[in-house]
C-alpha positions as CSV (number, residue, x, y, z in Angstrom):
1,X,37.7,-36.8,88.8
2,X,35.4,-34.8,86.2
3,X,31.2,-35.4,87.0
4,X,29.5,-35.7,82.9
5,X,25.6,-34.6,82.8
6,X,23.4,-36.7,80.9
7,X,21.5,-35.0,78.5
8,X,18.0,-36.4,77.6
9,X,17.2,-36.3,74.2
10,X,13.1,-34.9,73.4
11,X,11.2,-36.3,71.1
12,X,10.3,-32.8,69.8
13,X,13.3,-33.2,67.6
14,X,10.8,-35.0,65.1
15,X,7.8,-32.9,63.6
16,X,4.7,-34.3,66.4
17,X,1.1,-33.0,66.2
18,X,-0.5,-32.9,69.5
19,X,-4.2,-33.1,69.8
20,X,-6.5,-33.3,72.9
21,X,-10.0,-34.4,72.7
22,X,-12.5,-32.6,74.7
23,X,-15.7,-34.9,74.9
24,X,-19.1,-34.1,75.4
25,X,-22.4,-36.2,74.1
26,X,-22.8,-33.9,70.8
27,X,-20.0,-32.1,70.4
28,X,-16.4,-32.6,70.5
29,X,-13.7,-30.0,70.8
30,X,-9.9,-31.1,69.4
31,X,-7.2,-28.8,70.0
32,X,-4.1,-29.2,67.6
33,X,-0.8,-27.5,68.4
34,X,2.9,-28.4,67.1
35,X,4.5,-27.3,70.5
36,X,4.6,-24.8,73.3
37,X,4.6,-21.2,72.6
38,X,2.4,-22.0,69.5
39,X,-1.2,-21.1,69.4
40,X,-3.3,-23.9,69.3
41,X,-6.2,-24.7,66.8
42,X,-9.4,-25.4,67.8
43,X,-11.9,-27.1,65.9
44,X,-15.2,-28.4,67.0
45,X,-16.8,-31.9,65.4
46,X,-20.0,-34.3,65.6
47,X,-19.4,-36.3,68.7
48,X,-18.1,-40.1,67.8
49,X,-17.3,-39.4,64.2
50,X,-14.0,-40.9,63.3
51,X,-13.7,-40.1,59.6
52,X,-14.0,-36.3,60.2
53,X,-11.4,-36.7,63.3
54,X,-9.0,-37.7,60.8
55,X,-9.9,-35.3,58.5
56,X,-9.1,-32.6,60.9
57,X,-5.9,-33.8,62.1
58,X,-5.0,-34.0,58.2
59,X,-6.0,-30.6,58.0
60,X,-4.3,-29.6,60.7
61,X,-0.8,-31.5,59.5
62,X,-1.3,-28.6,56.3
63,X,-2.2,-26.0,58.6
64,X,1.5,-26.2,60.5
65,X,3.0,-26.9,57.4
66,X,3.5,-30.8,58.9
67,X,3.9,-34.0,56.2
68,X,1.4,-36.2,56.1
69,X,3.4,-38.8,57.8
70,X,4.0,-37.3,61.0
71,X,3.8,-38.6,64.1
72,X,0.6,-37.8,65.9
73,X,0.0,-38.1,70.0
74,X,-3.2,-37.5,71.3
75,X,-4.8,-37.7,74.9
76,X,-8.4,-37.1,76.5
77,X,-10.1,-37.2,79.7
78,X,-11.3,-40.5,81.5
79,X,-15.5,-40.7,81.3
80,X,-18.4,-42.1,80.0
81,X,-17.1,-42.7,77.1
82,X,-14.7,-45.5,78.0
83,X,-11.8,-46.7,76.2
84,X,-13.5,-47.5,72.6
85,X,-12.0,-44.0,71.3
86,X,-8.4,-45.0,72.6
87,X,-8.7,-48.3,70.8
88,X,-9.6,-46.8,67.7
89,X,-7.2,-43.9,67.7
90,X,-4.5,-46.9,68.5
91,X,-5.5,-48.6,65.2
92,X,-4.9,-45.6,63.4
93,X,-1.5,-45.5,64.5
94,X,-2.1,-42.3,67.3
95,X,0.1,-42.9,70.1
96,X,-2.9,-41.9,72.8
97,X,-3.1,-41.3,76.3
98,X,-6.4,-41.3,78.7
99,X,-5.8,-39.2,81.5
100,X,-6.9,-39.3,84.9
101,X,-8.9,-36.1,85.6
102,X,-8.1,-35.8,89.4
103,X,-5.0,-36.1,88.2
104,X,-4.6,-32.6,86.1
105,X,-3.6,-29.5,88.1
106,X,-5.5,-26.6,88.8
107,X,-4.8,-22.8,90.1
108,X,-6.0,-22.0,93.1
109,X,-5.4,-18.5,93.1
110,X,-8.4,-17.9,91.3
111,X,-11.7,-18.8,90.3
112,X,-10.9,-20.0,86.7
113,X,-12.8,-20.0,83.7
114,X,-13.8,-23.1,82.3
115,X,-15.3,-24.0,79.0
116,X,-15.1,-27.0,76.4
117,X,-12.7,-24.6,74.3
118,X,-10.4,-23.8,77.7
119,X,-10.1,-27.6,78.9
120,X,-9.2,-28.3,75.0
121,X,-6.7,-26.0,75.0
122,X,-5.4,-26.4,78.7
123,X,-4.7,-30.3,77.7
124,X,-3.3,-29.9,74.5
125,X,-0.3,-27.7,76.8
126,X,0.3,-29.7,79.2
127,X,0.2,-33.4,76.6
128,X,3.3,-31.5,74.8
129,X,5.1,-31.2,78.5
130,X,4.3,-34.8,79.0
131,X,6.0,-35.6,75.6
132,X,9.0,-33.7,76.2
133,X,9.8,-35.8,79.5
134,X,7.7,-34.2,82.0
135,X,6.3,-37.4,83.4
136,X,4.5,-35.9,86.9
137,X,2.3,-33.8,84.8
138,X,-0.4,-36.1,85.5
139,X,-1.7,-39.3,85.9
140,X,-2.3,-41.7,82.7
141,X,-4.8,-44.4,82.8
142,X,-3.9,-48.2,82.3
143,X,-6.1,-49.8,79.4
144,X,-7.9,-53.1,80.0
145,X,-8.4,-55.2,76.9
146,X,-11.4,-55.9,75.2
147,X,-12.2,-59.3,76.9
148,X,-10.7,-58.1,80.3
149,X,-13.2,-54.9,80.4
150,X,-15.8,-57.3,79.1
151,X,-14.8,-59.9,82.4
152,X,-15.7,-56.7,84.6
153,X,-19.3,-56.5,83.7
154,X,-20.7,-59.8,85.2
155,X,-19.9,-58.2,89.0
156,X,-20.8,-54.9,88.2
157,X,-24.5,-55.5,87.1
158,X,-24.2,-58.1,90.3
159,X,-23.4,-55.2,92.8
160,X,-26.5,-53.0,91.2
161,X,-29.0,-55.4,91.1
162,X,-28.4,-56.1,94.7
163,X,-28.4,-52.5,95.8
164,X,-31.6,-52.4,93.2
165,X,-33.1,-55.3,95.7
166,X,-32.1,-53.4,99.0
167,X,-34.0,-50.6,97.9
168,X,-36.8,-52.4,96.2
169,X,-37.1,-54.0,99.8
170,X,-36.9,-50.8,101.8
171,X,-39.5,-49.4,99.3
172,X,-42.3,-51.9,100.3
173,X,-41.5,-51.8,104.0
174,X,-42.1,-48.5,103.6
175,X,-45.3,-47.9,102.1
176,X,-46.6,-50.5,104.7
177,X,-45.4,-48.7,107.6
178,X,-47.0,-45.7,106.6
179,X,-50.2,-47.7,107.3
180,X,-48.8,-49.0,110.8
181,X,-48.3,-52.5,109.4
182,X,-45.3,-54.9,108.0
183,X,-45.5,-57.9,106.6
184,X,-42.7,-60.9,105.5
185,X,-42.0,-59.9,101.7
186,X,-41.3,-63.5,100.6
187,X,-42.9,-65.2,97.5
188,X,-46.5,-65.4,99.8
189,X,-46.7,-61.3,99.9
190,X,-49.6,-61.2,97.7
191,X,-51.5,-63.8,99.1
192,X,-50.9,-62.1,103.2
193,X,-51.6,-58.4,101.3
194,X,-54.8,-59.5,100.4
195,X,-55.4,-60.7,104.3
196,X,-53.9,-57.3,106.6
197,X,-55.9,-55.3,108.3
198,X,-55.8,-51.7,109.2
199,X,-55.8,-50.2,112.9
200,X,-59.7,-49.7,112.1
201,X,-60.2,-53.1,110.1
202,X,-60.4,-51.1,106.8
203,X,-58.4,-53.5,104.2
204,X,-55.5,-52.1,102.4
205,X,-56.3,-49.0,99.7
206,X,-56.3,-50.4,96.4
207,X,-54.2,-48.2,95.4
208,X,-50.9,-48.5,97.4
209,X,-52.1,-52.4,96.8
210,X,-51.8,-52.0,93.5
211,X,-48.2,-50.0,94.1
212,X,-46.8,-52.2,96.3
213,X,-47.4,-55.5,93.9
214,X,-45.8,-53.6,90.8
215,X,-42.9,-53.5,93.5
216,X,-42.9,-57.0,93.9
217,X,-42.7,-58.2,90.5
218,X,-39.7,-55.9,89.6
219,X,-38.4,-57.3,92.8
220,X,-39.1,-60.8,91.7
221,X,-37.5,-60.0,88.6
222,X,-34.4,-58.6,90.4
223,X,-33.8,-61.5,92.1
224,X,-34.2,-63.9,89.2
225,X,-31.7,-62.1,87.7
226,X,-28.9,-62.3,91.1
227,X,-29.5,-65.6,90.9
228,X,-28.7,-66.1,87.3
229,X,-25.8,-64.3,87.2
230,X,-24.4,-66.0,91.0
231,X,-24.8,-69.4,89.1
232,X,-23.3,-68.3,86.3
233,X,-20.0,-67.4,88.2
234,X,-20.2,-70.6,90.3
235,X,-19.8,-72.4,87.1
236,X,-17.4,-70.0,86.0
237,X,-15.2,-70.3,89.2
238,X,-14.9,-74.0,89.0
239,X,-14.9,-74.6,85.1
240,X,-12.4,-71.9,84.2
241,X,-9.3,-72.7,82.9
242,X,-7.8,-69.5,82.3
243,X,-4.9,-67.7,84.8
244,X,-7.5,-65.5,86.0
245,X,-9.3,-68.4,86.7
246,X,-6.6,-69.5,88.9
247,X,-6.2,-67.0,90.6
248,X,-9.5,-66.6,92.2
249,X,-9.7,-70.3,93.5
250,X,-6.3,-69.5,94.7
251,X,-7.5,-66.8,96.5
252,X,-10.3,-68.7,98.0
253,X,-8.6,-71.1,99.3
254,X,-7.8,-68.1,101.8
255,X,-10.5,-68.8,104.7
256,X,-12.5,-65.8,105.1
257,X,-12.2,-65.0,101.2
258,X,-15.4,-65.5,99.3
259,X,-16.7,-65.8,95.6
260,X,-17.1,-61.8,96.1
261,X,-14.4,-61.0,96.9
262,X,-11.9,-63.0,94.9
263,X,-13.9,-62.5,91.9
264,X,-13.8,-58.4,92.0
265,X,-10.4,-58.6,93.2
266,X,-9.4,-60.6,90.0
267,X,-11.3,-59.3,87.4
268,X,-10.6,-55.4,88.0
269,X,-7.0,-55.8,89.5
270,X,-5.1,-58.4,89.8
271,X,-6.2,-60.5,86.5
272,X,-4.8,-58.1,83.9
273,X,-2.8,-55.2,85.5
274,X,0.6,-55.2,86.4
275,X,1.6,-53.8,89.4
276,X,4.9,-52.5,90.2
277,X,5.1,-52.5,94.2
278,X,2.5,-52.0,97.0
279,X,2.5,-48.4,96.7
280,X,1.0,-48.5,93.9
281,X,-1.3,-50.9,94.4
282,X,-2.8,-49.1,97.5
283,X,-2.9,-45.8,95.4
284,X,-5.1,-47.8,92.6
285,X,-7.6,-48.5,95.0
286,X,-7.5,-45.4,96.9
287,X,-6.1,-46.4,100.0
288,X,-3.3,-44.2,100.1
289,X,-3.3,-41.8,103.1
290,X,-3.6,-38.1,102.5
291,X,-1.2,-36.0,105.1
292,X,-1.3,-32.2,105.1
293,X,1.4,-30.2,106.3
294,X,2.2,-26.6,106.1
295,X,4.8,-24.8,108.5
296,X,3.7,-26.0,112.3
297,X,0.1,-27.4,110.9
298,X,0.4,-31.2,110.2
299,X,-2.4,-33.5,110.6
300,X,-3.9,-36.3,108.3
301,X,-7.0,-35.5,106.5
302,X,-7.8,-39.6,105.7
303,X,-7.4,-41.9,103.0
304,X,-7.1,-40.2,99.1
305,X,-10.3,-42.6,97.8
306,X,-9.1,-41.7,94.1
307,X,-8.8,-45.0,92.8
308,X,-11.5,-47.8,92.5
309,X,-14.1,-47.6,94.6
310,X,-15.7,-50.9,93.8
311,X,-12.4,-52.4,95.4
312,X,-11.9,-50.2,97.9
313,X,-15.7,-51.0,99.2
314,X,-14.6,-54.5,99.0
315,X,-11.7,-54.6,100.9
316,X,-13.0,-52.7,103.7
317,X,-15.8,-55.8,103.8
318,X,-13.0,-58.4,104.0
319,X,-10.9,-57.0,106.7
320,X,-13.9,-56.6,109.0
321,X,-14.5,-61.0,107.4
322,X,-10.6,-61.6,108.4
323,X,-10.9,-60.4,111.8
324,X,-13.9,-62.7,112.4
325,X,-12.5,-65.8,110.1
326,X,-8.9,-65.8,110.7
327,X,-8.0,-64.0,114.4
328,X,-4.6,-66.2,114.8
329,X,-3.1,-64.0,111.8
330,X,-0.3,-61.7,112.2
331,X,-2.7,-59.1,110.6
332,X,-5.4,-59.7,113.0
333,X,-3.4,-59.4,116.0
334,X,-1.9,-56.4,114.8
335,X,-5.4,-54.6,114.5
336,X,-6.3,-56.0,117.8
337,X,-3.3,-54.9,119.2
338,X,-3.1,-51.3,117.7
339,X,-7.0,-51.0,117.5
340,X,-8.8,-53.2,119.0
341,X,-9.2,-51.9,122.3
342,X,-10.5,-48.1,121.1
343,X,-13.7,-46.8,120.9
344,X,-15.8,-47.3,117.4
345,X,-14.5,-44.6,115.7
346,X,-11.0,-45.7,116.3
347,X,-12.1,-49.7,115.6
348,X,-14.0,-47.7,111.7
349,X,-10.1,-46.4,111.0
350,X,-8.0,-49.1,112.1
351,X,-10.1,-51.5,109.7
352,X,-8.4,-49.0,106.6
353,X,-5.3,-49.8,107.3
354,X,-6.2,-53.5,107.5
355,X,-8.0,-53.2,104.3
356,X,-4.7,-51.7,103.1
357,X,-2.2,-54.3,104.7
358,X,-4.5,-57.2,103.9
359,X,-5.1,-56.0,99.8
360,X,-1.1,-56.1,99.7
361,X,-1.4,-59.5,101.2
362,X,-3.1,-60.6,99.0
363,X,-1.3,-59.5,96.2
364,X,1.8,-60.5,97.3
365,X,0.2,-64.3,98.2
366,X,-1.3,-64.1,93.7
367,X,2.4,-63.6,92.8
368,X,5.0,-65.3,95.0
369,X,2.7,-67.9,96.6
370,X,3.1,-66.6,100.1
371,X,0.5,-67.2,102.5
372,X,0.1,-64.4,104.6
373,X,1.2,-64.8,108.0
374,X,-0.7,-66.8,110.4
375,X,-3.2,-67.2,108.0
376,X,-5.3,-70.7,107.3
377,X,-5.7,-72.2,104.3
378,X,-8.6,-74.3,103.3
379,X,-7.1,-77.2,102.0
380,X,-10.1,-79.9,100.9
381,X,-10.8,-79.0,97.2
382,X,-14.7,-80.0,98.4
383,X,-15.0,-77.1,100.6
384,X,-13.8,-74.7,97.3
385,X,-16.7,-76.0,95.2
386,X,-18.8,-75.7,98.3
387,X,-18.3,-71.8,98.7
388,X,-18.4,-71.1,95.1
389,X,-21.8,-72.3,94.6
């Protein structure tokens, strides 16, 4: 019995330009090259101007002596400047890539230089290894659509302007206590400011007066604005029709599961990406442990934190709201079991790996309908509408 080899074909047997975009907010650097052992060709542009990007890469088709017609694959950095560049490069028939840049591998037997001109050229290499098949090179990023990236903005300015209020809050407190005196900061604060007192009867300085209602009103305005944008995903919640929409009363249904939390789960994962397996899915959100080992030294150094943080944040909120909301579930009684009885640094790392078991729970309850074990389920449609508003 004779073994046979498979023998990958490359695409390298077609003439491919490869160009890698290094971004900044004035300049851009694109490195061309036609493969490896070729020197590259650097050339540096106006930042965001597409008709001298394909300028340069018909330039650079005549500088390797490519035809017009060639196939062209490009690839920059994840960053500020979003996706808009990927779209646009798309349109333009460039098969792009944006990488992950925790993702790219570094030397560490040396201090390395590092320049816009070296990142150009280190990208442009290894985008022609990932071409010819070498898939582990790094780590390519998923592209939301226009309207799903759009969906993700409504809980993102939600999650500032509350951290905005917290701060705004601590702020006042503060500039009272430095005066020995607090006071309720409610919609009467500049009525009772005009009233407090001093350890010596002296009346607050005008000046911090002055300060501290400036703080108010950008506070008021704050929390106009939460409250706009909460009722605007209350109606959202119940009136929308869509499969994303689905999802997240599905997911509140779940007791212990929130507007919060089903609405960020849906809108940055499980709406629009597909995921392949569990793995995965923990890795996206950063929950993936992070072992070291080396000879006789193995210990863990904690979870990797490399995917979304808004998520991750998130999850870590509801395993510490399922304990409390649904103790009879098989996850609960497994942290309880396994962690429950340790100290609170051991209670602060068990509630990971519930975050972890419980964001796979919930995936697999979106997709196949199962419930996760032990779990209640809110079944009056009243109490849905109640929670969502």
């Amino acid at each position: 019995m004779s073994a046979t080899r498979t023998v990958h074909s490359t695409p390298a047997a077609s003439p491919v330009l490869y160009v890698a975009f290094e971004l900044s907010w004035g300049t851009w650097k694109l490195a061309f090259s036609v493969g490896p052992g070729r020197p590259p060709r650097i050339r540096s542009i106006p930042a965001r101007c597409h008709s001298v990007v394909m300028s340069e890469i018909s330039k650079a088709k005549l500088r390797f002596g490519l035809p017009q017609d060639a196939k062209v694959v490009s690839c920059y950095e994840a960053g500020r400047d979003g996706f808009w560049l990927h779209r646009q490069l798309t349109h333009e028939g460039i098969e792009n890539l944006v990488v992950d840049s925790a993702s790219i591998e570094v030397s560490r037997r040396k201090r390395r230089a590092k320049s816009d001109r070296l990142d150009g050229v280190k990208l442009v290499s290894m985008l022609i290894r990932w071409h010819h098949g070498e898939r582990n090179v790094w780590s390519v990023v998923r592209v939301p659509t226009n309207s799903d990236e759009d969906r993700r903005q409504l809980h993102r300015e939600l999650i500032e302007l509350k951290t905005d209020r917290t701060e705004l809050l601590n702020r006042i407190k503060g500039l009272m206590a430095g005066l020995g005196l607090s006071v309720v900061i409610d919609a009467k604060l500049p009525a009772r400011l005009a009233k407090l007192r001093q350890w010596d009867g002296a009346e607050v300085p005008p000046g911090l007066k002055g300060r501290i209602l400036r703080q108010f009103e950008r506070l008021q305005l704050v929390v106009r604005h939460i409250r706009e944008l909460e009722a605007q995903r209350a109606r959202e919640i119940r009136e929308d029709p869509s499969a994303q929409g689905e999802q997240i009363r599905r997911l509140m249904t779940l007791r212990g599961i929130g507007a919060n939390g089903s609405w960020l789960l849906v809108r940055e994962f499980f709406g629009w990406r597909q995921i392949r397996n569990r793995r995965e899915l923990a890795s996206l959100a950063g929950l993936t442990p992070t072992p070291y080992n080396s000879g006789e030294s193995q210990h863990e150094q904690g979870i990797s934190k490399a995917g979304n943080r808004r998520v991750r944040w998130m999850m870590v909120q509801l395993a510490w709201g399922w304990l409390r909301y649904q103790p009879k579930s098989k996850l609960s009684r497994w942290y309880q079991r396994r962690f429950g009885q340790g100290n609170s640094r051991v209670r602060k790392i068990g509630i990971v790996a519930l975050a972890r078991k419980l964001l796979i729970a919930l995936w697999k309850y979106l997709e196949t309908g199962d419930v996760p074990a032990g779990a209640e389920v809110i079944k009056k449609k009243i109490k849905l509408v109640k929670q969502a508003s």
